[in-house]
TORKOL-496727 format. One record per residue (C-alpha): x, y, z; residue in three letters. Coordinates in steps of 0.05 Angstrom, whole numbers. Example, Ala and Ser with C-alpha at 12.3 -4.5 7.8 and 13.67 -1.06 7.14 Angstrom:
      x      y      z res
    246    -90    156 Ala
    273    -21    143 Ser
//
This chain:
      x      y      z res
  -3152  -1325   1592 Unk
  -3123  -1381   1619 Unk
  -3083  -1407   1679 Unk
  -3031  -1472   1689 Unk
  -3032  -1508   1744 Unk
  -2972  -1565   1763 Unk
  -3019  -1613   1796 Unk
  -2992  -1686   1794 Unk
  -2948  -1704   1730 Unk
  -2986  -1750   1686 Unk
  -2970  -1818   1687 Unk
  -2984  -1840   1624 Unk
  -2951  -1813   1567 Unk
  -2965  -1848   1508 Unk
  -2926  -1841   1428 Unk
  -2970  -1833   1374 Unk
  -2948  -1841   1299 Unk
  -3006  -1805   1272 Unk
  -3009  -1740   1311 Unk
  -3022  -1685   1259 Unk
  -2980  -1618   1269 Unk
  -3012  -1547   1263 Unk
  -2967  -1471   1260 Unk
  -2972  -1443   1323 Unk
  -2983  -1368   1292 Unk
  -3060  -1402   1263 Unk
  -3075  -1442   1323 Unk
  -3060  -1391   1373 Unk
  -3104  -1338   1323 Unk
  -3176  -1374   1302 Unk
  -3206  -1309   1303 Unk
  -3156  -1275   1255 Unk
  -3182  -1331   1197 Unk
  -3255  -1304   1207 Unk
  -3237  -1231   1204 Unk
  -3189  -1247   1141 Unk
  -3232  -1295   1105 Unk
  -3312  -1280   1121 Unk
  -3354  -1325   1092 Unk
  -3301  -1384   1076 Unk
  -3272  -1384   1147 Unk
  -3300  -1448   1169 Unk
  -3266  -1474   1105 Unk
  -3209  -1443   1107 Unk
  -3202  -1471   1176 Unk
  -3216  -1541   1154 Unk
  -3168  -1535   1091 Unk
  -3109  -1516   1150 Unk
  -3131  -1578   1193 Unk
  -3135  -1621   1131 Unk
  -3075  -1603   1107 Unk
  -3031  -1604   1164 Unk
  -3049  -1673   1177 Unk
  -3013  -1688   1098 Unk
  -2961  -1658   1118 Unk
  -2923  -1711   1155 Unk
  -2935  -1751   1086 Unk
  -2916  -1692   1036 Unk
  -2866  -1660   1080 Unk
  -2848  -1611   1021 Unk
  -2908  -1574   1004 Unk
  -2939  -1606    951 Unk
  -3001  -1646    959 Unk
  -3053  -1674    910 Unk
  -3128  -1697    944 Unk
  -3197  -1707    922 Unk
  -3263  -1672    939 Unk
  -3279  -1736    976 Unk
  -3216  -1742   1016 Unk
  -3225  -1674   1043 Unk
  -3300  -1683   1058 Unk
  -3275  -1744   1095 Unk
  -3236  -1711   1132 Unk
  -3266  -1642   1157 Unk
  -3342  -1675   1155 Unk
  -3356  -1624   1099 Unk
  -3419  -1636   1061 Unk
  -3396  -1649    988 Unk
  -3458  -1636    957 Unk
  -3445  -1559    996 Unk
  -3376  -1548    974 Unk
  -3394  -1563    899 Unk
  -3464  -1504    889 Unk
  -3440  -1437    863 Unk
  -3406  -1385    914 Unk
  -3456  -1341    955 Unk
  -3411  -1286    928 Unk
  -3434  -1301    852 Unk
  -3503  -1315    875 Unk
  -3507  -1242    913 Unk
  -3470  -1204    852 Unk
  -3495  -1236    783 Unk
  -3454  -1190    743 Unk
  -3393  -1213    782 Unk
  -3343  -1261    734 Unk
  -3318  -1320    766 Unk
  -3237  -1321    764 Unk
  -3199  -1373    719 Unk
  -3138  -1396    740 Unk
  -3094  -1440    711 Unk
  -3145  -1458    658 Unk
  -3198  -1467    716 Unk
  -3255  -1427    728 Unk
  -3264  -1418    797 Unk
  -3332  -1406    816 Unk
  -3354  -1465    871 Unk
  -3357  -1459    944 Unk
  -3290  -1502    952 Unk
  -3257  -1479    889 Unk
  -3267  -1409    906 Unk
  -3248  -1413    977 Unk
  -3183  -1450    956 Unk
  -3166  -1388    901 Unk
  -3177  -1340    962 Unk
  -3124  -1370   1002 Unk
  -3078  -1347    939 Unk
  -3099  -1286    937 Unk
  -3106  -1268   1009 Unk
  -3062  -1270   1070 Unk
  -3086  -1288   1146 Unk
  -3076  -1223   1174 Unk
  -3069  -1226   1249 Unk
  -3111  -1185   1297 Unk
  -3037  -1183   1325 Unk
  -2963  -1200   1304 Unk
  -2946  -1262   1322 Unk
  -2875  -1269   1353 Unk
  -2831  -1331   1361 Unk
  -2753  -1346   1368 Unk
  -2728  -1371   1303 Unk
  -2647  -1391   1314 Unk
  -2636  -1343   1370 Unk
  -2670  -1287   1326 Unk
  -2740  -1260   1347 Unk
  -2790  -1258   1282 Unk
  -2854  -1224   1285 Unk
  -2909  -1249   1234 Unk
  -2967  -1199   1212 Unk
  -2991  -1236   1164 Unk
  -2976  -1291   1104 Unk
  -3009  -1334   1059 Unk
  -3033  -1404   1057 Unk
  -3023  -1432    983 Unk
  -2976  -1404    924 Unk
  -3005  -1444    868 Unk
  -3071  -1494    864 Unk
  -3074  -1536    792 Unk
  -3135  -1590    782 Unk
  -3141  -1646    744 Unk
  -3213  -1656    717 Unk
  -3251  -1719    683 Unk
  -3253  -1719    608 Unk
  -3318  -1755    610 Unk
  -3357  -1707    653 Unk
  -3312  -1649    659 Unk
  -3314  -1649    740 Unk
  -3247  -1636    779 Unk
  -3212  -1709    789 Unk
  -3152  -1682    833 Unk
  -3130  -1617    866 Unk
  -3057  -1608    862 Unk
  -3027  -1552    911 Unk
  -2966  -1507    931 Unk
  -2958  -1485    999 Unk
  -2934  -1422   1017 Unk
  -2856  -1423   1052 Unk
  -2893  -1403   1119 Unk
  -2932  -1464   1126 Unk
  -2882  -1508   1116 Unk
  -2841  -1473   1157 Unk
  -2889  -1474   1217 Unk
  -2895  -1547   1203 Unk
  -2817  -1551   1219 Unk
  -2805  -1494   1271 Unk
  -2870  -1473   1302 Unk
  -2925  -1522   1317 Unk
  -2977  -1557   1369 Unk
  -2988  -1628   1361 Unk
  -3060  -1649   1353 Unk
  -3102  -1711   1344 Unk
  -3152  -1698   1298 Unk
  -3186  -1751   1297 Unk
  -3252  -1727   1320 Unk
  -3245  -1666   1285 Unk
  -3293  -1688   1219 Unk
  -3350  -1718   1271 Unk
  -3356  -1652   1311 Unk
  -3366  -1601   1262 Unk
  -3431  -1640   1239 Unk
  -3490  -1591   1248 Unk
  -3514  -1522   1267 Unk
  -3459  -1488   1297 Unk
  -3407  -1534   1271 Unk
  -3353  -1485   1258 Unk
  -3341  -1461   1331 Unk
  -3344  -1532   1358 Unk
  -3287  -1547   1314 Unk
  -3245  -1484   1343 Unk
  -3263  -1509   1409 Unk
  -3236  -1575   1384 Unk
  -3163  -1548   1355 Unk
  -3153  -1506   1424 Unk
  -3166  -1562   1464 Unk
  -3116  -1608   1426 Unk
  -3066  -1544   1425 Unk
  -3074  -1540   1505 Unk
  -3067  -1617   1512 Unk
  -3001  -1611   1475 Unk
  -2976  -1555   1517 Unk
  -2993  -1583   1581 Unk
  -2951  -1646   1550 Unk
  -2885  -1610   1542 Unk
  -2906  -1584   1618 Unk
  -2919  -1632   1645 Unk
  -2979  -1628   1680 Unk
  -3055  -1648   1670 Unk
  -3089  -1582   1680 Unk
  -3112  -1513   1670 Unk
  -3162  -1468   1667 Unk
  -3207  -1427   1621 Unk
  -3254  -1368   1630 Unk
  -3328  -1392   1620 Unk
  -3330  -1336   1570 Unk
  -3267  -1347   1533 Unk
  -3283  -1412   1516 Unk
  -3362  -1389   1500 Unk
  -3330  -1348   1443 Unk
  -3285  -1398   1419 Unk
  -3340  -1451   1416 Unk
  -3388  -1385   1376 Unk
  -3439  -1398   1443 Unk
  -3478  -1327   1434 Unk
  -3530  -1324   1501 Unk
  -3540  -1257   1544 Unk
  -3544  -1294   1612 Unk
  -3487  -1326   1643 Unk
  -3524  -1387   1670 Unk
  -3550  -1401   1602 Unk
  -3472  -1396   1574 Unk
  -3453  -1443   1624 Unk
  -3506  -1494   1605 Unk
  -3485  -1480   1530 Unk
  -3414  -1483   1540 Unk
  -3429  -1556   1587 Unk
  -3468  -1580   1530 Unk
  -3407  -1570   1474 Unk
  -3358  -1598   1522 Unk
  -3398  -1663   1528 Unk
  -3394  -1668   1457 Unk
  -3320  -1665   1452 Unk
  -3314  -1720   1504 Unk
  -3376  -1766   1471 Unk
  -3374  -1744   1394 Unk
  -3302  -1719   1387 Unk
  -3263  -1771   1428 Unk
  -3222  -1726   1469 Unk
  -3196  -1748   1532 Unk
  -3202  -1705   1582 Unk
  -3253  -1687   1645 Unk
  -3276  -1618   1662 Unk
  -3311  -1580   1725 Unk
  -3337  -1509   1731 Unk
  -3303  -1470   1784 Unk
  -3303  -1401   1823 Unk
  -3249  -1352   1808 Unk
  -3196  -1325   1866 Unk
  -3247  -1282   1893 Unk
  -3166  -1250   1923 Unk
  -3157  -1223   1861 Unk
  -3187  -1154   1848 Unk
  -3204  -1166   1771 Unk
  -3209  -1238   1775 Unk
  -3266  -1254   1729 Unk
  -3314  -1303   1766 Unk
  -3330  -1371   1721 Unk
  -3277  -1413   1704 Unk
  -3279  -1483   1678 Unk
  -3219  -1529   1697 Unk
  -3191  -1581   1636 Unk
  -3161  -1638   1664 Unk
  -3129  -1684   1604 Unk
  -3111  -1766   1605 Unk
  -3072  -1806   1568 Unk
  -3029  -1751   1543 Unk
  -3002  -1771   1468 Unk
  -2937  -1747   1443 Unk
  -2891  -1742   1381 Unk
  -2840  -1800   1364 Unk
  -2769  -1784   1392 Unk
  -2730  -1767   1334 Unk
  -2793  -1740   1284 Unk
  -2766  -1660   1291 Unk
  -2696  -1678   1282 Unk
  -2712  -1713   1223 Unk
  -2754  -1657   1190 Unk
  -2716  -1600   1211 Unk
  -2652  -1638   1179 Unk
  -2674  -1667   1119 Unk
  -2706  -1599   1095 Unk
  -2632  -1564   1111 Unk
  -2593  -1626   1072 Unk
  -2629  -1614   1015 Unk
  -2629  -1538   1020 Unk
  -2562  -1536   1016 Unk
  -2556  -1587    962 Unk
  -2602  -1545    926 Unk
  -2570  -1478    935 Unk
  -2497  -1506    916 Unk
  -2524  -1532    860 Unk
  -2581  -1483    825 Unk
  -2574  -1423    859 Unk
  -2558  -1378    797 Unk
  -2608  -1420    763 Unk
  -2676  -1388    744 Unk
  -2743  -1416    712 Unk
  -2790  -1379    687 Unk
  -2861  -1371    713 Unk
  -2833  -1424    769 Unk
  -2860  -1392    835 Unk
  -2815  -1441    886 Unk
  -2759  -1478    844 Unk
  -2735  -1508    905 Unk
  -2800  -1536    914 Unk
  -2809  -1559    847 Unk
  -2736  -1590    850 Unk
  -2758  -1623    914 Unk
  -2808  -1657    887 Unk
  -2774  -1687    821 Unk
  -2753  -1754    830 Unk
  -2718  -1763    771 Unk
  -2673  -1703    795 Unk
  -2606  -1708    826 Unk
  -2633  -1775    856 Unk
  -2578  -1798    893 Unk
  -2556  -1731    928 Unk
  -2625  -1744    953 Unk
  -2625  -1813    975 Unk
  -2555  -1800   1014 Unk
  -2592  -1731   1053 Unk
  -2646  -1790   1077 Unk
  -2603  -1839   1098 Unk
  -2555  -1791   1132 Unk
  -2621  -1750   1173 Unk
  -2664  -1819   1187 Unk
  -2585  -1844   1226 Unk
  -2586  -1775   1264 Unk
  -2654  -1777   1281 Unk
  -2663  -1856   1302 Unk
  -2593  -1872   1311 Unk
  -2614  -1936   1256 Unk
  -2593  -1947   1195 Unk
  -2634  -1945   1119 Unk
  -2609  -1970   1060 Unk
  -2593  -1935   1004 Unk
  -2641  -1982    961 Unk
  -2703  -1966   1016 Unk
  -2686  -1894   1014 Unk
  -2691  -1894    942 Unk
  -2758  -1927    934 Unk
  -2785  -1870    989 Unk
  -2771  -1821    943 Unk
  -2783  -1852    865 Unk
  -2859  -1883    904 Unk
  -2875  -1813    930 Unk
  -2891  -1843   1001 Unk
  -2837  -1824   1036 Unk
  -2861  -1813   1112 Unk
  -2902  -1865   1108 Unk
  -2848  -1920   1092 Unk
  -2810  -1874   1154 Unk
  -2866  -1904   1203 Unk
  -2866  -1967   1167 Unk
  -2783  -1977   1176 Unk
  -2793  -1952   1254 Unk
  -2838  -2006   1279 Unk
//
């Protein structure tokens, strides 16, 4: 439970290139990845951080990574990731899956498979305002096809290729929270890791919606964020001191910039609860002006390109031809190059070649030459 507070408008407001975007319908329900994924929740979790950051680079779904860019990333331990699933260990007579010619029986490989095969399934619908019309989410899944790429010499997986599902890229364009996750890999290290990291992706969703408030504070329930963080203690003094000792660790190990101070509640109100801790955050870091509008209308250019063009087309065993389609570049090329050129003038009100547009999409790198033609 929290509570806003317009205190003094923050006077710094910086833009940050780099800020990683997460779907409002995960960040705002942490708890519904435990109860819908057990045992790989804390991956799970990292796999949605991880891959919302890659996001702003493969704006269309499809994303290839190492082991050891992921491990980089979310502080995983690879050594961990690669022993055999505690599920195969527990039930010896149970098969590992194969899929797409991969057997997936590791603790990474088999989390990844389970994000195929299973939905998030929210403790409660979700509801947002998509073009005037209200949508309720119960549930949806995270990836619609994985594909690896192993060594020939020693048979290990080189390179995960991935699919995500049409929800996550859609909360990518329509519903999100900015976040820096910059400390995100340093926190999680050690026991209790996976509720620091929670902790870590509400605070960074709270600093972005104080941003589009703006205004530097709000407050938490002692407990509330005690469950977030996974702090299990009977006594509340002994919760405080645990919950005081995470927060510290945000600040010192995580980076995040923001002072805090335990408070009473309004003893005025009846049912009130009494510990609260007040967030203060500084240096408040937003989105480039013109980033959405670029998104949101480069993915409806080349929708419609798409759908005048293939729409009585089908593929067999192709799960997302518009995705696929997407992410040809030897593929109607130059219907392509002209949906760039005509979103990056809407969005920055500057022009891109036709030449510079074109090498974005044939080098794969397309955001990132974006960033590189802003500066």
């Amino acid at each position: 439970m929290s509570n806003l507070e317009n205190n003094d408008i923050p006077t710094i407001i910086q833009e940050n290139y780099y800020l990683s975007r997460i779907d409002r319908s995960i960040a705002d329900n942490l708890k519904s990845i435990e109860s819908s994924f057990f045992d790989d929740a804390g991956i799970v979790k990292d796999f949605i951080v991880f891959i919302s950051k890659r996001l702003k680079h493969d704006i269309f779904g499809f994303s290839t990574f190492t082991l050891n860019q992921f491990c980089k990333e979310t502080g995983r331990n690879k050594q961990t990731l690669c022993e055999l699933h505690p599920f195969f260990v527990n039930n010896k007579k149970a098969v590992p899956p194969v899929y797409n010619g991969h057997t997936f029986k590791t603790v990474f490989d088999f989390a990844l498979l389970n994000m195929i095969r299973h939905n998030i399934v929210f403790d409660k619908s979700y509801t947002y305002n998509n073009k005037g019309e209200t949508t309720h989410l119960t549930k949806f899944s995270i990836l619609q096809d994985i594909k690896l790429n192993h060594d020939r010499n020693s048979g290990s997986v080189k390179l995960y290729e991935i699919r995500l599902a049409p929800e996550v890229i859609e909360g990518f364009l329509q519903r999100y929270y900015t976040i820096d996750t910059k400390g995100y890999s340093k926190i999680g290290k050690g026991r209790g890791g996976d509720g620091r990291k929670s902790l870590y992706v509400l605070l960074e969703k709270t600093r972005h919606i104080l941003l589009t408030k703006l205004i530097p504070s709000t407050k938490f329930t002692v407990d509330y964020l005690a469950g977030i963080a996974g702090i299990v203690v009977e006594e509340p003094k002994n919760r405080k001191t645990s919950l005081k000792r995470v927060l510290e660790a945000m600040k010192n190990v995580g980076e995040l910039n923001f002072t805090y101070k335990f408070v009473r509640g309004d003893e005025s109100l009846r049912y009130q609860e009494d510990y609260w801790v007040e967030l203060t955050f500084h240096d408040l870091t937003a989105e480039t002006q013109g980033d959405n509008i670029f998104f949101l209308k480069l993915m409806e250019e080349l929708t419609a390109i798409f759908t005048s063009k293939y729409h009585k087309v089908e593929i067999k065993d192709e799960k997302d031809p518009f995705q696929r389609w997407i992410t040809n570049n030897s593929i109607d090329t130059d219907l392509k190059v002209n949906a760039i050129t005509t979103c990056y003038f809407r969005a920055y009100n500057k022009e891109i070649t036709n030449g510079e547009a074109k090498t974005m999409i044939l080098n794969g790198k397309l955001w990132e030459c974006i960033e590189r033609k802003r500066l």
